[in-house]
C-alpha positions as protocol buffer text, in pm:
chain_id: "A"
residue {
  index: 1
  type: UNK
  ca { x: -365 y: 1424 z: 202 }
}
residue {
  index: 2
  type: UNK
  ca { x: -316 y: 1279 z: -143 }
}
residue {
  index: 3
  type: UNK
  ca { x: -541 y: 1411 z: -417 }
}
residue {
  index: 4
  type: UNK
  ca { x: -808 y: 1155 z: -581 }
}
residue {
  index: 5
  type: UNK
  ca { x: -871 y: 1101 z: -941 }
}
residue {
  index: 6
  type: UNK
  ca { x: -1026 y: 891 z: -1164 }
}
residue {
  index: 7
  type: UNK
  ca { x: -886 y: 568 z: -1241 }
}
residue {
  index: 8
  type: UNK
  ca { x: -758 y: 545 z: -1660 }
}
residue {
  index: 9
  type: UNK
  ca { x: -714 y: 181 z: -1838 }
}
residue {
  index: 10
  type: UNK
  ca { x: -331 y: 196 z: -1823 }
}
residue {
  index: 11
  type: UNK
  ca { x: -357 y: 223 z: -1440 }
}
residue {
  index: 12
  type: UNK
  ca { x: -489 y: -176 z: -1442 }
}
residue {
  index: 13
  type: UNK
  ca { x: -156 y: -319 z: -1339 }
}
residue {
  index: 14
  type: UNK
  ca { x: -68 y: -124 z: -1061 }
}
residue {
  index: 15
  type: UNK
  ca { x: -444 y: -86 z: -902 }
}
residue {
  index: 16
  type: UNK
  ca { x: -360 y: -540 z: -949 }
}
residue {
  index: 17
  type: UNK
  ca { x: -74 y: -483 z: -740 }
}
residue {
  index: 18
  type: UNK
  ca { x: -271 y: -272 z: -469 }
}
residue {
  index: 19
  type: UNK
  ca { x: -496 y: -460 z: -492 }
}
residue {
  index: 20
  type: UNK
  ca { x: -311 y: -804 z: -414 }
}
residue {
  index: 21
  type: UNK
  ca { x: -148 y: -582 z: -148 }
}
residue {
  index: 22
  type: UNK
  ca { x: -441 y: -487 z: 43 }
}
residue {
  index: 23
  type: UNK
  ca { x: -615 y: -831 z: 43 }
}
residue {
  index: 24
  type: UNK
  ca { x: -331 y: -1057 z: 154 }
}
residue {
  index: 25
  type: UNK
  ca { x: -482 y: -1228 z: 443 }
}
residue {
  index: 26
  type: UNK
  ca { x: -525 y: -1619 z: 424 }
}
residue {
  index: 27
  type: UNK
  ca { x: -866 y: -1589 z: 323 }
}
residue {
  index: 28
  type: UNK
  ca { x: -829 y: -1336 z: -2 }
}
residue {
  index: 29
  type: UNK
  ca { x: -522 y: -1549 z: -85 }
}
residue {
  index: 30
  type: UNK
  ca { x: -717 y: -1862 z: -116 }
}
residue {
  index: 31
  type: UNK
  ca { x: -936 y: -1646 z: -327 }
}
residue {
  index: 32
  type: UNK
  ca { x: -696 y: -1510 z: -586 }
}
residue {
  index: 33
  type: UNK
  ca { x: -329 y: -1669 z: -529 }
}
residue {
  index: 34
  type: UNK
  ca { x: -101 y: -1376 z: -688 }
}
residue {
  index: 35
  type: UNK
  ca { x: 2 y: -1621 z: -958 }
}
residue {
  index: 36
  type: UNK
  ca { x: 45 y: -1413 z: -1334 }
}
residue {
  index: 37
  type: UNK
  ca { x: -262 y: -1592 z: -1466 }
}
residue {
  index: 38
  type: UNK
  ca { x: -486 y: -1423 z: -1158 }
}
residue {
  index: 39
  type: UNK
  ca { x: -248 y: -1098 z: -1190 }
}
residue {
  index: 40
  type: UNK
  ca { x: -381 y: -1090 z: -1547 }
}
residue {
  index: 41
  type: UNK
  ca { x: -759 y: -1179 z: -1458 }
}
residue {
  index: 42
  type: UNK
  ca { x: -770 y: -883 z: -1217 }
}
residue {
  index: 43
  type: UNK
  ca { x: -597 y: -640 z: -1414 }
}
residue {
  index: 44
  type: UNK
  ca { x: -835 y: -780 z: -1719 }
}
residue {
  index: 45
  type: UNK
  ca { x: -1100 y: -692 z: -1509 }
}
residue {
  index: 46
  type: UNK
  ca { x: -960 y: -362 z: -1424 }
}
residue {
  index: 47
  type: UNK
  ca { x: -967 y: -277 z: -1770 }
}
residue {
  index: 48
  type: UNK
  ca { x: -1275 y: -394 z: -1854 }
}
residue {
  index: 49
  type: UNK
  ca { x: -1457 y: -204 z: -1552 }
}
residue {
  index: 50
  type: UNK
  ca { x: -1776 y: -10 z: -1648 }
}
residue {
  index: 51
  type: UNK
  ca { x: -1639 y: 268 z: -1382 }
}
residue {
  index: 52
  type: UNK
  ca { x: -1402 y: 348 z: -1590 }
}
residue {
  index: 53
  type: UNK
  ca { x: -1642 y: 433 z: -1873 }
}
residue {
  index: 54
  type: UNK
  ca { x: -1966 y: 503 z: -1708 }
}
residue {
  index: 55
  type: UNK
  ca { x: -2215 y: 709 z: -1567 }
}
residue {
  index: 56
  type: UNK
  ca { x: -2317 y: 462 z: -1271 }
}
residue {
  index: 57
  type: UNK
  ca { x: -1971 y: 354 z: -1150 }
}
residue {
  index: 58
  type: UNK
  ca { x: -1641 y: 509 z: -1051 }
}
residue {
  index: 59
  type: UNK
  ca { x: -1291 y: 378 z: -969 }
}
residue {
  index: 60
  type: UNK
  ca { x: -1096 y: 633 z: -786 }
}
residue {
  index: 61
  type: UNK
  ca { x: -737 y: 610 z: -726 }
}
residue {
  index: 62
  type: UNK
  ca { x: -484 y: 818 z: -510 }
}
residue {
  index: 63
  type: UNK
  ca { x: -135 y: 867 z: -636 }
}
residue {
  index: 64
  type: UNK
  ca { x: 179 y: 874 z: -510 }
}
residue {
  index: 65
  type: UNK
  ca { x: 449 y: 1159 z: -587 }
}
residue {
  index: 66
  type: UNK
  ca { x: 556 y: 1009 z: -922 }
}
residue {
  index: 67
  type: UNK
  ca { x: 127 y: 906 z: -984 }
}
residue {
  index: 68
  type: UNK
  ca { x: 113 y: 576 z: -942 }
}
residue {
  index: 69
  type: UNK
  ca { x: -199 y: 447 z: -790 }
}
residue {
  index: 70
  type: UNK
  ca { x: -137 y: 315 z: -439 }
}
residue {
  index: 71
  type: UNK
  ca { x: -483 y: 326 z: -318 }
}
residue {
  index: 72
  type: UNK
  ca { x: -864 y: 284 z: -436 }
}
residue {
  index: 73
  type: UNK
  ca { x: -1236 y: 249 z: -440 }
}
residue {
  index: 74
  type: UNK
  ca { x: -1487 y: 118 z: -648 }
}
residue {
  index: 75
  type: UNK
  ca { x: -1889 y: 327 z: -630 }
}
residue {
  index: 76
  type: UNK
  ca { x: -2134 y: 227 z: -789 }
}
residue {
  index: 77
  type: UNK
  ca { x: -2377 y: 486 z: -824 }
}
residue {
  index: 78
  type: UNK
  ca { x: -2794 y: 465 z: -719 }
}
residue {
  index: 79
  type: UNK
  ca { x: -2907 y: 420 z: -1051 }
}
residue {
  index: 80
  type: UNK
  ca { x: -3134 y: 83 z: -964 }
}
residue {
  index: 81
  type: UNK
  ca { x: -3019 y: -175 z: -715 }
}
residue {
  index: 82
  type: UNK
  ca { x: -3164 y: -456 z: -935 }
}
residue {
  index: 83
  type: UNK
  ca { x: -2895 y: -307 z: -1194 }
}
residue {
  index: 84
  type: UNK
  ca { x: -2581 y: -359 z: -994 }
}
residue {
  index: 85
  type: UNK
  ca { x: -2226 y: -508 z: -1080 }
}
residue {
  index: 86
  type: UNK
  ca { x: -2146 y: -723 z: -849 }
}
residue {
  index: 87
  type: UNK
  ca { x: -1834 y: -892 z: -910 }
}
residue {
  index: 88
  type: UNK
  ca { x: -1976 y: -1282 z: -1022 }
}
residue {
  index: 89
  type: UNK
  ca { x: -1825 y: -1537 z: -1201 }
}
residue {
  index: 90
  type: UNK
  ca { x: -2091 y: -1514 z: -1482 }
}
residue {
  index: 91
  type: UNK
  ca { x: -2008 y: -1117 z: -1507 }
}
residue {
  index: 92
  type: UNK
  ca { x: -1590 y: -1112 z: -1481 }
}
residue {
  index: 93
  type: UNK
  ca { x: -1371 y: -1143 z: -1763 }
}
residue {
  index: 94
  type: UNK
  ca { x: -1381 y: -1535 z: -1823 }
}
residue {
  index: 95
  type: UNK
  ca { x: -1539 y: -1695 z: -1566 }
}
residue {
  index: 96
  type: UNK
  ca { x: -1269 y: -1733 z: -1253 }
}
residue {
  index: 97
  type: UNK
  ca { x: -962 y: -1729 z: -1260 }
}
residue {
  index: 98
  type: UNK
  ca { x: -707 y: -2023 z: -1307 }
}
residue {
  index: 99
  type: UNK
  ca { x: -536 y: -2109 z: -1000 }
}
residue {
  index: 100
  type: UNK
  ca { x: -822 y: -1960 z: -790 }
}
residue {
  index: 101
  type: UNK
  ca { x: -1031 y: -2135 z: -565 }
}
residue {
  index: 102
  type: UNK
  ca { x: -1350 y: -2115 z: -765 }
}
residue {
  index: 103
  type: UNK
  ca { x: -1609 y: -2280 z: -510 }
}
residue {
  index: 104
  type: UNK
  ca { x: -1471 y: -2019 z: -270 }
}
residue {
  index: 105
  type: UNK
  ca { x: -1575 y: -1781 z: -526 }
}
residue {
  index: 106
  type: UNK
  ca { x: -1856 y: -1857 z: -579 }
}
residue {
  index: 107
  type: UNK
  ca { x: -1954 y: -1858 z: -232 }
}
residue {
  index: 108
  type: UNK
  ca { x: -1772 y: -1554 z: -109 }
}
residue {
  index: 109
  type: UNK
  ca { x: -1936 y: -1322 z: -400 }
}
residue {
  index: 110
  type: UNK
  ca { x: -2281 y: -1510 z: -476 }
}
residue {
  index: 111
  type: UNK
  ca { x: -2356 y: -1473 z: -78 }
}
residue {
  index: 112
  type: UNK
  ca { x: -2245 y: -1079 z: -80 }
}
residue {
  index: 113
  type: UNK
  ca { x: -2462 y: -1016 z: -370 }
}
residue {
  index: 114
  type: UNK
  ca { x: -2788 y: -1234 z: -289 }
}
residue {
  index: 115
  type: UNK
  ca { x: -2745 y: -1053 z: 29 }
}
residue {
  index: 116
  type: UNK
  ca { x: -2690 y: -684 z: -106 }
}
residue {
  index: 117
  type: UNK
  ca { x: -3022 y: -735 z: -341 }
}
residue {
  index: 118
  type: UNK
  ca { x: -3214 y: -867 z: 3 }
}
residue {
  index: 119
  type: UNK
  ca { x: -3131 y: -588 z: 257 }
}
residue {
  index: 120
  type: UNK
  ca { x: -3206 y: -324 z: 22 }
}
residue {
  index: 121
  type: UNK
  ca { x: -3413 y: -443 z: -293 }
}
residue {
  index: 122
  type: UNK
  ca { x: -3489 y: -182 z: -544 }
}
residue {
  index: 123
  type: UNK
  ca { x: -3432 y: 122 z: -282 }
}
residue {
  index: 124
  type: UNK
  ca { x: -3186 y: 387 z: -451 }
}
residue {
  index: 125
  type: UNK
  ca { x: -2852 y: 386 z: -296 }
}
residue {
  index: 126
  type: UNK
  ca { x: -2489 y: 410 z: -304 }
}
residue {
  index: 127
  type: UNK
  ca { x: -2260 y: 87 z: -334 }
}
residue {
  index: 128
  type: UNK
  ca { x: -1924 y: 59 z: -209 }
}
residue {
  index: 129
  type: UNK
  ca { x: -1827 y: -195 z: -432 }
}
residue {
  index: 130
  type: UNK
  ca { x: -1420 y: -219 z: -309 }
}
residue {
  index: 131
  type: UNK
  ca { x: -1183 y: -45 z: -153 }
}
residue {
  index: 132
  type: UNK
  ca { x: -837 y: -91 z: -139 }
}
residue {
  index: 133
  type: UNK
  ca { x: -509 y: 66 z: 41 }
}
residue {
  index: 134
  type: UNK
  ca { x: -144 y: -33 z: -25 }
}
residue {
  index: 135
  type: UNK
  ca { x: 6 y: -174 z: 304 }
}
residue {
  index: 136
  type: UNK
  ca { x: 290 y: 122 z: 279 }
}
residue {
  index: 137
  type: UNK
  ca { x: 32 y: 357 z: 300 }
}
residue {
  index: 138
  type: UNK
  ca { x: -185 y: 309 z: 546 }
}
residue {
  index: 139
  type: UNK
  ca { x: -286 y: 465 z: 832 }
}
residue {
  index: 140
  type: UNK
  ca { x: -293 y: 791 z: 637 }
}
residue {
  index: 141
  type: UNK
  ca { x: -640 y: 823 z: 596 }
}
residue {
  index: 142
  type: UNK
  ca { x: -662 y: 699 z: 226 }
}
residue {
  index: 143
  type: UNK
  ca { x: -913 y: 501 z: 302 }
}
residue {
  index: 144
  type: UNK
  ca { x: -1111 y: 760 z: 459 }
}
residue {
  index: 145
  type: UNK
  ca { x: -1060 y: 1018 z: 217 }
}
residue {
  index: 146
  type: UNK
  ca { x: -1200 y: 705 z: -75 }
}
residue {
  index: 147
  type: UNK
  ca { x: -1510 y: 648 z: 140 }
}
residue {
  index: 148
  type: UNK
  ca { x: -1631 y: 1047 z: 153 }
}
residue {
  index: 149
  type: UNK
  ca { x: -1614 y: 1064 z: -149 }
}
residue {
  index: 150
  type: UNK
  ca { x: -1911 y: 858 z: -185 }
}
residue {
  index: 151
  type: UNK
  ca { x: -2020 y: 937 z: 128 }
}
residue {
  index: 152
  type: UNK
  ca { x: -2078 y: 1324 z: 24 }
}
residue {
  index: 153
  type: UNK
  ca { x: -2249 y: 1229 z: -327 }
}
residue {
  index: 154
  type: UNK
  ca { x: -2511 y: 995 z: -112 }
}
residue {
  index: 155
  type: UNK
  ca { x: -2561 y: 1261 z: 145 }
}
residue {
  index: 156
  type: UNK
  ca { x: -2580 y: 1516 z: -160 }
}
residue {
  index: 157
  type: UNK
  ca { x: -2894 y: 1314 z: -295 }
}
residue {
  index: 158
  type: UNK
  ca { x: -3004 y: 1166 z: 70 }
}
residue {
  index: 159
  type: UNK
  ca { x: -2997 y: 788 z: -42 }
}
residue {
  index: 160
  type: UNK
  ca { x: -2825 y: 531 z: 170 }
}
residue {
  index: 161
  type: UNK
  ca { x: -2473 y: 324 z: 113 }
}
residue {
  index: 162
  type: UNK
  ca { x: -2430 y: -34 z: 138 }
}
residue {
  index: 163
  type: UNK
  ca { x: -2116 y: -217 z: 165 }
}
residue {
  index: 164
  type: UNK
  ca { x: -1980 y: -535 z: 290 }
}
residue {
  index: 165
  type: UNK
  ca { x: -1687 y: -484 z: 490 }
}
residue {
  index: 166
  type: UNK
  ca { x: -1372 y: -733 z: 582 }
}
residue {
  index: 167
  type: UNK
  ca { x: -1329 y: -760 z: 976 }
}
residue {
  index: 168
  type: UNK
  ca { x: -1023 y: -449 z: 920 }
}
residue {
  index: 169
  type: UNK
  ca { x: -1283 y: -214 z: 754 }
}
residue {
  index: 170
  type: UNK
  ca { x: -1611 y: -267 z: 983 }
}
residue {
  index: 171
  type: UNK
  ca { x: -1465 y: -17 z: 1259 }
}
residue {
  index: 172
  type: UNK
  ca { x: -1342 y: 302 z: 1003 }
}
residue {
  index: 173
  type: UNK
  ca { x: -1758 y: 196 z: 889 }
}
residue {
  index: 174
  type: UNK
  ca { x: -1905 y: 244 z: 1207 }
}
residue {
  index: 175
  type: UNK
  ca { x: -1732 y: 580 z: 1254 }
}
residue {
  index: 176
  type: UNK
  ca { x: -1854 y: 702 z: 953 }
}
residue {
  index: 177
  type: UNK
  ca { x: -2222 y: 607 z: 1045 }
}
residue {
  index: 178
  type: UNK
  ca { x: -2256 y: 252 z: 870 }
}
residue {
  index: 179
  type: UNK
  ca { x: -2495 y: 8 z: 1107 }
}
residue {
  index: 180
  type: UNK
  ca { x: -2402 y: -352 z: 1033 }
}
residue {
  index: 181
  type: UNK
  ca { x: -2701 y: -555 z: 923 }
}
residue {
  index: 182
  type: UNK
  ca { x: -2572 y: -912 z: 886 }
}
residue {
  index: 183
  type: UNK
  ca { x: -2269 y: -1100 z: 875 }
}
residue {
  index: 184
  type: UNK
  ca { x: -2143 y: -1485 z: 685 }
}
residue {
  index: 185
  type: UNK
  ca { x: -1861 y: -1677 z: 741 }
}
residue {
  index: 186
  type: UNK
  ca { x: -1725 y: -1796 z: 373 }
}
residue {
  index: 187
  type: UNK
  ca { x: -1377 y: -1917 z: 528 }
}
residue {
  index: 188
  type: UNK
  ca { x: -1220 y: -2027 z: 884 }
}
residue {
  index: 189
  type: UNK
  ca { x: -1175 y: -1728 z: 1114 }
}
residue {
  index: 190
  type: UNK
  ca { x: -1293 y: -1519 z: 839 }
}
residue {
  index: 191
  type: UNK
  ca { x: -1629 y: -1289 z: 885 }
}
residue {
  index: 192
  type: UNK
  ca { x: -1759 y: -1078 z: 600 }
}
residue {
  index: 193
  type: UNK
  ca { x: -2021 y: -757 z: 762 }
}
residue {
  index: 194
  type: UNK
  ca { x: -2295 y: -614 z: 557 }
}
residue {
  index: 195
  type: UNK
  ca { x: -2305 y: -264 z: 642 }
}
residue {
  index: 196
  type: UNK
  ca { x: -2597 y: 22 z: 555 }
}
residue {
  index: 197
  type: UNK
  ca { x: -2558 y: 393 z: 632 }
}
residue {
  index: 198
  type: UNK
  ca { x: -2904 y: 567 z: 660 }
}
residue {
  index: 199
  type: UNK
  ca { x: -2967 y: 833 z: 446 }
}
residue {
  index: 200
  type: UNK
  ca { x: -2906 y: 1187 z: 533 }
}
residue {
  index: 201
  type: UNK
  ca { x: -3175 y: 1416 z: 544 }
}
């Protein structure tokens, strides 16, 4: 099991290139093409990310033997759900990116967030933001090892998580006692699965 830490600015390049990685399915494609202008975007983004700085969000990475980042996860903590940073258009570094399908965009992310603020309004809780696992290493419980993380902190405080899984994530979810709540189709084939876990008392 690798060991987690948190993320530092110079790690924005490679958590791009896991992050491309992990989301290469038709949909996320048609989201962010791995063109250098949306390589930049993302790793701009990276850089610029309040977890990296803050007391209400967290990037994690794991590390491989020479520490490069090869998998991670975004929290945000349950300061106020009304507070949030969801990933929008009017909150990322520059609007979209060039080469991106921007309606798409819009869609994908205004949906997940009008529908994160509905299901659990101004209740405290833990946010899942994104999570992310390089192809070559998966299946060895990264992903698992990301989500307790959180998963331990929200039990620690007995507030619930929300996330909004891709059709891949929704089954390690349910196994780790996330209900899904609602689900929206933003592409062909593809269907996005709000997920709560209740709080543990």
């Amino acid at each position: 099991m690798l060991e987690l830490h948190d993320a530092i600015p110079t790690d924005a390049q490679d958590l791009t290139e896991v992050f491309l990685a992990a989301f290469s399915d038709p949909f996320n494609r048609t989201l962010f093409p791995p063109t250098a202008e949306v390589r930049k975007w993302i790793a701009d983004n990276f850089l610029n990310a309040k977890g990296l700085a803050s007391e209400h969000e967290v990037i994690l990475k794991a590390t491989d033997d020479n520490g490069k980042p090869v998998a991670f996860a975004k929290w945000v903590r349950p300061y106020h759900a009304a507070a949030d940073r969801d990933l929008r258009s009017d909150d990322a570094v520059g609007g979209w990116p060039v080469g991106s399908d921007k309606d798409l965009c819009d869609l994908f992310f205004g949906t997940m967030s009008d529908h994160h603020h509905r299901l659990m309004g101004d209740r405290p809780h833990y946010y899942l933001e994104l999570l992310g696992v390089h192809p070559s290493y998966q299946g060895r419980g990264l992903a698992s090892q990301l989500l307790k993380w959180g998963l331990a902190r929200a039990d620690e405080e007995s507030v619930e998580v929300f996330l909004s899984s891709s059709p891949e994530g929704k089954f390690m979810y349910e196994k780790n006692g996330f209900k899904p709540y609602e689900s929206f189709s933003p592409f062909p084939g593809y269907e996005q699965l709000n997920m709560i876990r209740p709080a543990q008392h």
